[in-house]
N, C-alpha and C positions, 0 to 999 in steps of 0.2 A: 504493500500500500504506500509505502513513506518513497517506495522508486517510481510509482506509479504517478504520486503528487507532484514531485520533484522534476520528473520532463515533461506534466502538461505545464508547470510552471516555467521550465524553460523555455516550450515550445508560445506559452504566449508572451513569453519576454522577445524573441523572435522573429515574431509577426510585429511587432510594435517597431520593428527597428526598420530606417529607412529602407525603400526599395520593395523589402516586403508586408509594408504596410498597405499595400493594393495587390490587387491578383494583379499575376503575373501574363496574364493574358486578355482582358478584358480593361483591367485598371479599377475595377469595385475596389471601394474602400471597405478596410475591416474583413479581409479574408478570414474564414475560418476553416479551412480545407487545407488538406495537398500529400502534393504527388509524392509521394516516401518513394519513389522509383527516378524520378528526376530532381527532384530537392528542391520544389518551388510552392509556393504558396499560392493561391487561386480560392473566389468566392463558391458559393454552393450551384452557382448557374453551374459554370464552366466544369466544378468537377463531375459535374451530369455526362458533359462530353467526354471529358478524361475514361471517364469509365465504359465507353465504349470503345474506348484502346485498350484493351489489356494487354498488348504485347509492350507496347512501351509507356503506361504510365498507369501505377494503381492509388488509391486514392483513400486519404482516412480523415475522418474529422480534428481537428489538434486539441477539440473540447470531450467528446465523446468517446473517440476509439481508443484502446491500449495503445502504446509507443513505448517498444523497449527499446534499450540505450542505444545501442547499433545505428537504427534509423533517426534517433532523435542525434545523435552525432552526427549523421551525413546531413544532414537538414540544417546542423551549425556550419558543417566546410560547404556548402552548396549556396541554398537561397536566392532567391529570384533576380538578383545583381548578375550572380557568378553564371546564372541558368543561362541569362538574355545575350552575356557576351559569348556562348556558342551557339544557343539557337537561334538568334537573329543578329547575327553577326556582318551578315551578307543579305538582310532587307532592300529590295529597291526602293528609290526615296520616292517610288509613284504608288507604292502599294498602300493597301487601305488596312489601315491597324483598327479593328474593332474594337468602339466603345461600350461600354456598359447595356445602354439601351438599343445597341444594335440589333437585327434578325439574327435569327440563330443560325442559318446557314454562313454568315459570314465570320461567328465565332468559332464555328465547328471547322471551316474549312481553314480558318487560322491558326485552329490550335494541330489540326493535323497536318497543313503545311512545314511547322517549326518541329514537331516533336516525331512524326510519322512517314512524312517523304523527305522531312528534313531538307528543305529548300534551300534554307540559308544557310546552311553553312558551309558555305561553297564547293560543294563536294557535288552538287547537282544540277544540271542544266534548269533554265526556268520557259517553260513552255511561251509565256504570255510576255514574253520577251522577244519573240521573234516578226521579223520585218512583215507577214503576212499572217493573220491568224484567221481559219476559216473550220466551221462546222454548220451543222444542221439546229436548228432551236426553232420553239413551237412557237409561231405567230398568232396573233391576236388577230382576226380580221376585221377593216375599217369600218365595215358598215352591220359587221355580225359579232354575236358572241363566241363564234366559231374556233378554236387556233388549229391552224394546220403550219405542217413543215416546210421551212423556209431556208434555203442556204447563206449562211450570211459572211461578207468576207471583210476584211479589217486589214488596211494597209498603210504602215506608216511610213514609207516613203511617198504615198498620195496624200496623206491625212484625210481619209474617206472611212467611210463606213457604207456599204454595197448591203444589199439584199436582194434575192433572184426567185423567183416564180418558174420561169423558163431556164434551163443550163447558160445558155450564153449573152442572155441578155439581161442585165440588171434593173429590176424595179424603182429601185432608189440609190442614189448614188448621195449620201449625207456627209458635208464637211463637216471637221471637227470644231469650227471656227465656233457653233454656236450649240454645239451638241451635248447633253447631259447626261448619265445613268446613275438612276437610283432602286435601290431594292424597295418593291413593295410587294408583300408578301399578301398579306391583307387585302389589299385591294386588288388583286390579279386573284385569289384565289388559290394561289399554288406556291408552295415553303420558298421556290425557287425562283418569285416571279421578280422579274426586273422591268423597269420603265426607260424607254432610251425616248429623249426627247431633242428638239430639235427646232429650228425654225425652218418655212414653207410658203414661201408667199406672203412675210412677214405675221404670221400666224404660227402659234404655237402645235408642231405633229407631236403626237405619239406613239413609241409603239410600244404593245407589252407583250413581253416574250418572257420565256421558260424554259429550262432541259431538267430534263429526271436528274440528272447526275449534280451533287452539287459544286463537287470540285469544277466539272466544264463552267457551269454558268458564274463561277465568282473568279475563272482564270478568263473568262470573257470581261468580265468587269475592271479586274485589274486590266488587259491586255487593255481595252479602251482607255484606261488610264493614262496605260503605259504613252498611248500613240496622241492623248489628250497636252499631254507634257511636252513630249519631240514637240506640238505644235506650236503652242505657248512658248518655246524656247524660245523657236524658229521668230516667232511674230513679237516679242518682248527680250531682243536677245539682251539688254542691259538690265533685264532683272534676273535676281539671283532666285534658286529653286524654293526657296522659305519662300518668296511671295508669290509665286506662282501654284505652287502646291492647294494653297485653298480654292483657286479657282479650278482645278481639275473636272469635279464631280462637286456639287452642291445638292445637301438634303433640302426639302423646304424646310421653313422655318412655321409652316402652321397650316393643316388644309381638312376640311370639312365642307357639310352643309350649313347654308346660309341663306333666307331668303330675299332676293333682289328686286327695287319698283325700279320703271324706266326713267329715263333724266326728266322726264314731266313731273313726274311724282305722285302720280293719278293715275299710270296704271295699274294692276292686281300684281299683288306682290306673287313672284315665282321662286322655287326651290332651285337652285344651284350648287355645282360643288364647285369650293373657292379653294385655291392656292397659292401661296402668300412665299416670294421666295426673298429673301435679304440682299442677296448679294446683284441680283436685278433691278432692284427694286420693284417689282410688277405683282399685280394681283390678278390672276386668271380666273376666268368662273366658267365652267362645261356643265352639261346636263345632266351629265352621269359622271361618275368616278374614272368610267373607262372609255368612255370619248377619243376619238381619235385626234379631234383638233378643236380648239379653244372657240367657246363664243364668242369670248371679248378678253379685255385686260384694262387696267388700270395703272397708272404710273403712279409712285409714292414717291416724293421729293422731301425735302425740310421744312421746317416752319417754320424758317426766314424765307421760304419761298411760297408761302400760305398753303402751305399742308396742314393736316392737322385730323385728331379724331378722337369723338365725345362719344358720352353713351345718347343714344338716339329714345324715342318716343318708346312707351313699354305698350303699346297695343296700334294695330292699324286700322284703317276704318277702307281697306282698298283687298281684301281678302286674305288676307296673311294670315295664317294659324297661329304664330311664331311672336312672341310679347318681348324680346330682350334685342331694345334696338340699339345700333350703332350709325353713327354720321359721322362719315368720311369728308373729310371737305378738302376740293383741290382748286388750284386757279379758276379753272373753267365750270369747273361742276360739283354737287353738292349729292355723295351717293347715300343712300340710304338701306341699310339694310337688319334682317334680323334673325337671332338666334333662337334656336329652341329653349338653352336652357342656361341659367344666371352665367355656370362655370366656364358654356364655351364662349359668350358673350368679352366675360373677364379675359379670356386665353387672349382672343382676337385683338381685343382693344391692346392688351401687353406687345402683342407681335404686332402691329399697327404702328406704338409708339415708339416700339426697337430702332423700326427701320425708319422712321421719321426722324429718330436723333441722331442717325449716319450720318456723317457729311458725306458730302457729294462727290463723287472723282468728277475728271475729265467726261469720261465715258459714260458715266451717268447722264452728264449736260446733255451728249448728243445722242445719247436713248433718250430724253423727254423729250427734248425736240423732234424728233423721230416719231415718235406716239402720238405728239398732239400734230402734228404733218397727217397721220395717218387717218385720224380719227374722222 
């Protein structure tokens, strides 16, 4: 008993000390797990995925489970410092390091890239590294809920992204200049769904696609990555990789239902799904969640440039179901819109006021210019 006390005591003096104070693979604070087979500390999501590796990594609580001295000594010379200097030793700096509140394909395939095919550390070719990357992934179709097989090819000495219908002739030929991919798992329906977005006629496409396998679809993700960077190099060559890196891939910063009146403010209010991203500034509103391309959008600017956003009217007299209003107000126009319920009302107006207290780039100026040209 008195050895028994003695290394869960060590074991949480340990975890408190820099480094492995966050899992070693996701970055949760306050682990209380880990791998007694690789020496690293990890929260209780990730040791879920651990434990579908049992060749190379098994898995014990550091509050719960016994720990004799042996493993609680390798767990002193090891620890998530000493782990990360060999298995991510050899990271490329376009890969996508999953957070805490990531999909769980993207944790599962990071933790088995470093510990299981062992990618980094340099002993192994990386697939999604190469000048053309081409397979098959199930498409979404534009006008259906349909997904059928689509070949899709990625080339980064074009900076393209191709899709084919027919063997030799390409459906869509998408530069990377304006292109995005994000996981939505949730909203596609499938563990593995991704969103590759894009501009079309200065309208926002999409497409959603998926592969069974998760490793293919998250070496498609990084590979777009990878070919998203070569671009940004190429077209920013006086910025260094830290500022580029964030614009590679952008999650949104907030998207839901919401319901929308017209700029008169007297037609019946309509249900849309809004998406709110930061680093564009833009507010998109589609029909559906899986829309192919964009009703509208709105430009968010500063309020030194009369932006700005309040809580709106709590009922409408124009058919809206939905009591939790918000007012948008921009130079030209005053939108109105409403939420079902107090919480998402609150989100909105938070992510509303984020991106409102951004200053402005360059590039921002000549997207609002660009929108109100459009409109």
């Amino acid at each position: 008993m008195a050895s028994l006390e003695r290394n869960k005591k060590i074991l949480l003096d340990l975890v408190k000390q820099p480094g492995n104070n966050f899992c070693a693979d996701c970055g949760a604070p306050d682990p209380d797990w880990a791998s007694y087979t690789l020496g690293i500390f990890v929260c209780v999501n990730c040791s879920g995925i651990h434990r579908n590796l049992p060749a190379v990594s098994k898995v014990k609580s550091i509050r719960l489970d016994f720990w004799d001295d042996s493993l609680v000594e390798f767990m002193r010379e090891r620890g998530n410092c000493a782990a990360k200097a060999i298995f991510e030793k050899c990271v490329p700096v376009f890969f996508y390091r999953p957070q805490q509140k990531d999909c769980i394909v993207l944790k599962d395939q990071w933790i088995r890239a470093k510990y299981e095919r062992r990618e980094f550390t340099g002993e192994n070719k990386q697939i999604y590294t190469a000048d053309v990357f081409q397979s098959t992934l199930w498409k979404k179709g534009k006008d259906n809920k349909q997904f059928l097989k689509r070949t899709f090819l990625l080339s980064q000495k074009d900076f393209t992204l191709s899709y084919f219908v027919k063997e030799d002739v390409p459906k869509a030929v998408i530069s990377m200049n304006d292109l995005n991919a994000v996981f939505q798992p949730e909203k596609i329906g499938h563990a593995h769904g991704l969103q590759i977005s894009y501009l079309q006629d200065k309208r926002t496409r999409n497409l959603f696609v998926y592969h069974e396998s998760g490793q293919i679809i998250v070496s498609w993700f990084n590979a777009i990555r990878a070919t998203r960077l070569a671009y940004l190099q190429k077209k920013h060559s006086s910025l260094r990789d830290n500022d580029l890196i964030p614009q590679i891939t952008r999650s949104n910063l907030k998207d839901g239902y919401m319901e929308k009146t017209g700029p008169a403010q007297w037609e019946p209010f309509k249900k849309r799904w809004f998406t709110l991203c930061s680093f564009n500034r833009k507010l998109l509103y589609f029909k559906t969640p899986l829309d192919a391309t964009e009703l509208g959008a709105v430009f968010i600017g500063t309020e030194n440039h009369s932006y700005y956003v309040t809580e709106g009217p709590t009922r409408s007299a124009r058919g809206g179901r939905w009591h939790c209003g918000i007012i948008l107000q921009t130079p030209g126009r005053q939108f109105v819109f409403m939420c079902e319920q107090e919480q998402e009302q609150k989100e909105w107006l938070e992510a509303f006021r984020q991106v409102i207290a951004q200053p402005m780039t360059p590039e921002d100026y000549a997207n609002e210019a660009n929108w109100r040209r459009g409109r």
